[in-house]
C-alpha positions as CSV (number, residue, x, y, z in Angstrom):
1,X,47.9,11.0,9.5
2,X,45.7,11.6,12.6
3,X,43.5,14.4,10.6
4,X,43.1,11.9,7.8
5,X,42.1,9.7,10.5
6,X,39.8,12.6,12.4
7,X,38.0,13.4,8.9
8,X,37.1,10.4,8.3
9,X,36.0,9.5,11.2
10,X,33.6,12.4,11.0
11,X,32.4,11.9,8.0
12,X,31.3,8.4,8.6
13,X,29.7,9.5,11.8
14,X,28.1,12.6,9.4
15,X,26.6,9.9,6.9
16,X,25.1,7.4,9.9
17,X,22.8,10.4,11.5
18,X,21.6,11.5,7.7
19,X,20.9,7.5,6.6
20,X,19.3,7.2,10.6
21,X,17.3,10.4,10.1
22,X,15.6,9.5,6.7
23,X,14.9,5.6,7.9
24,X,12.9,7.9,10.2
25,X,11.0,10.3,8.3
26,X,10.1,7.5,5.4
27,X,8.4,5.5,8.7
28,X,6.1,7.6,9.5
29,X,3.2,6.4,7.0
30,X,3.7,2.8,7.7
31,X,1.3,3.2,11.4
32,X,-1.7,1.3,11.2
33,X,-5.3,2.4,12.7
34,X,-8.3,0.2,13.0
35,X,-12.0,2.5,13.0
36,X,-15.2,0.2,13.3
37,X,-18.2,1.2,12.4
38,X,-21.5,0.5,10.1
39,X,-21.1,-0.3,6.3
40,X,-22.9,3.1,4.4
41,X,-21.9,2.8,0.9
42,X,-19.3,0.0,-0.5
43,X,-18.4,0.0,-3.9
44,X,-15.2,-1.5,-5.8
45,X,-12.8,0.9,-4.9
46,X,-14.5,2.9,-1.8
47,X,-15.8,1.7,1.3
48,X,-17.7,4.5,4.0
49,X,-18.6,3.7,7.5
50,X,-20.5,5.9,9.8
51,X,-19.5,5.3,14.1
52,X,-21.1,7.8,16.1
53,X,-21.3,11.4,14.9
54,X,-18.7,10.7,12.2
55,X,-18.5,9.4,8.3
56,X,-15.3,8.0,7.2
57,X,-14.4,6.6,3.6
58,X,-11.6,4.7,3.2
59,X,-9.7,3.8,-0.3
60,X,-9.7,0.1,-1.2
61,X,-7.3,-1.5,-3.3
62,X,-6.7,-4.6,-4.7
63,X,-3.7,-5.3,-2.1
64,X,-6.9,-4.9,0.5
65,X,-7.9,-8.4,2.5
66,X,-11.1,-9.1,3.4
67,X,-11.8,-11.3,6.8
68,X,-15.1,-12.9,8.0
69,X,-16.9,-15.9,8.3
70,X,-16.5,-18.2,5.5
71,X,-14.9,-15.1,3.9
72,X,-11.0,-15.0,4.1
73,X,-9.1,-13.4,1.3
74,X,-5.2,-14.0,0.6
75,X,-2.7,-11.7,-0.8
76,X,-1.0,-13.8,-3.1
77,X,-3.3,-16.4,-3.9
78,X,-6.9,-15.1,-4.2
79,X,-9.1,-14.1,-7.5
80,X,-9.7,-10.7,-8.2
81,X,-12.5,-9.5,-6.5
82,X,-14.8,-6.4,-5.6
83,X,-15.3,-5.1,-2.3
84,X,-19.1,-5.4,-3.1
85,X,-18.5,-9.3,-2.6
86,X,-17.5,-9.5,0.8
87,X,-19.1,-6.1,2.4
88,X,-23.1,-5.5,2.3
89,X,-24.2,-1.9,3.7
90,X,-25.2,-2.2,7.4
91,X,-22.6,-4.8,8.2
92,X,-20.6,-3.9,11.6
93,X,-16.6,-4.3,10.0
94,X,-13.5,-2.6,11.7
95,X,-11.1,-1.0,9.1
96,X,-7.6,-1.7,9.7
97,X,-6.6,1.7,7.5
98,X,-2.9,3.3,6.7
99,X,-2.9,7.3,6.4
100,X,-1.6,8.9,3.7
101,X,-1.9,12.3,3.0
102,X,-5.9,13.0,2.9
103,X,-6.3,9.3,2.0
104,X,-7.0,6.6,4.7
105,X,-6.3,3.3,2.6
106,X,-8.0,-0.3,3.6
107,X,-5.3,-2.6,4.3
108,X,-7.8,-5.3,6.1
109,X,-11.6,-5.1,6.7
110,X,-12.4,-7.8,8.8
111,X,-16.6,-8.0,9.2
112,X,-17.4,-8.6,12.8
113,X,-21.3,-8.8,12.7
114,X,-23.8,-9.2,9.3
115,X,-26.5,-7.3,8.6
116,X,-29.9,-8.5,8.9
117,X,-31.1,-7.4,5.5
């Protein structure tokens, strides 16, 4: 009776680190970075900033929100749109970006300062 008890015992322990190992490793691309920069190139599915030394291009999507003045987009409520409409190349904007893999997707661009043009 006591083994029965023992071996089951260990194998629920067993089955709690494996289900608290893998919550782990599927984590890992849910971290969120924000990069700022100046607009380069927009288009509907692309956005590139340069800061500094460095280009970055980032992936939009149409799950992507856009934030500025007079310029809020919703998740669940909003019109499909293109990234063209809210973004104008040489706009100051900070990224709000989720790795994955080689790809940095958009998940917020919020445009801090318009360009002049």
């Amino acid at each position: 009776m006591m083994r029965l008890v023992y071996a089951t015992l260990a194998l629920t322990v067993t089955m709690g680190i494996c289900a608290a190992g893998t919550q782990t490793e599927s984590n890992v691309g849910t971290r969120t970075h924000v990069a700022t920069g100046v607009v380069k190139a927009v288009s509907a599915s692309a956005l590139t900033l340069e800061g500094g030394d460095d280009r970055i291009t980032f992936a939009i999507h149409p799950s992507t929100r856009f934030i500025g003045k007079g310029r809020y987009t919703d998740l669940v409520l909003r019109t499909p749109r293109r990234a063209t409409d809210f973004v104008k190349v040489g706009d100051r904007v900070a990224v709000t970006f989720r790795p994955f893999g080689r790809a940095m997707n958009a998940v917020q661009v919020r445009v801090v300062q318009r360009s002049l043009n």
